[in-house]
N, C-alpha and C positions, 0 to 999 in steps of 0.2 A: 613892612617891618614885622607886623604879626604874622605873615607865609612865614618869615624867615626864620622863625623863633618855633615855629609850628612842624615846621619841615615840608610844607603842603602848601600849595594855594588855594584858594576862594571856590575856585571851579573845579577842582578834585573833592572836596570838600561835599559841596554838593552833587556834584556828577557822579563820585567814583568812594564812595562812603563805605566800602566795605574794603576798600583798598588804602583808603587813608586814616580809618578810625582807628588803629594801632601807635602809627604816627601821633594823634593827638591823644593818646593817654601817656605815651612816653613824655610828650611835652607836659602833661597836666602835672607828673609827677616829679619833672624837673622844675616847674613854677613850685611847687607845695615844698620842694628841697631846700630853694631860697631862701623860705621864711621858717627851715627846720621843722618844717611838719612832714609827717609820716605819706608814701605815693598816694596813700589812701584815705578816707575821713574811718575814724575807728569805730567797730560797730559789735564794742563788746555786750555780746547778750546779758551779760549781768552788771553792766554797767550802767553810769549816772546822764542820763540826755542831757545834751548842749543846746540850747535852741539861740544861740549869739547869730549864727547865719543859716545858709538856707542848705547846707550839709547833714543838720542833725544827728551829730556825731552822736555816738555812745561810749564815754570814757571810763574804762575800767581800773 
């Protein structure tokens, strides 16, 4: 179920990491889309630190 969400399996994963690590950011930013967060944790330099989880965003 997670290969298939992931686009990758287990053993590329590990074997083939520089061939599947593209793969699992596009997945990362389609999970963060679901709950209407941004691809990425935001890391405004002048903004206010979130310490809620282990992203330690910086919201501007």
């Amino acid at each position: 179920m997670i290969s298939s969400f992931l686009g990758v399996c287990r053993r590329c994963i590990l074997e083939e990491w520089s061939s599947a690590r593209s793969l699992i950011w596009q997945a990362h930013a389609r999970a963060r889309e679901m709950f209407h967060l941004p691809p990425q944790p935001p890391r405004d330099p002048n903004g206010l630190p979130c310490n809620l989880c282990i992203n330690q965003c910086q919201v501007g």
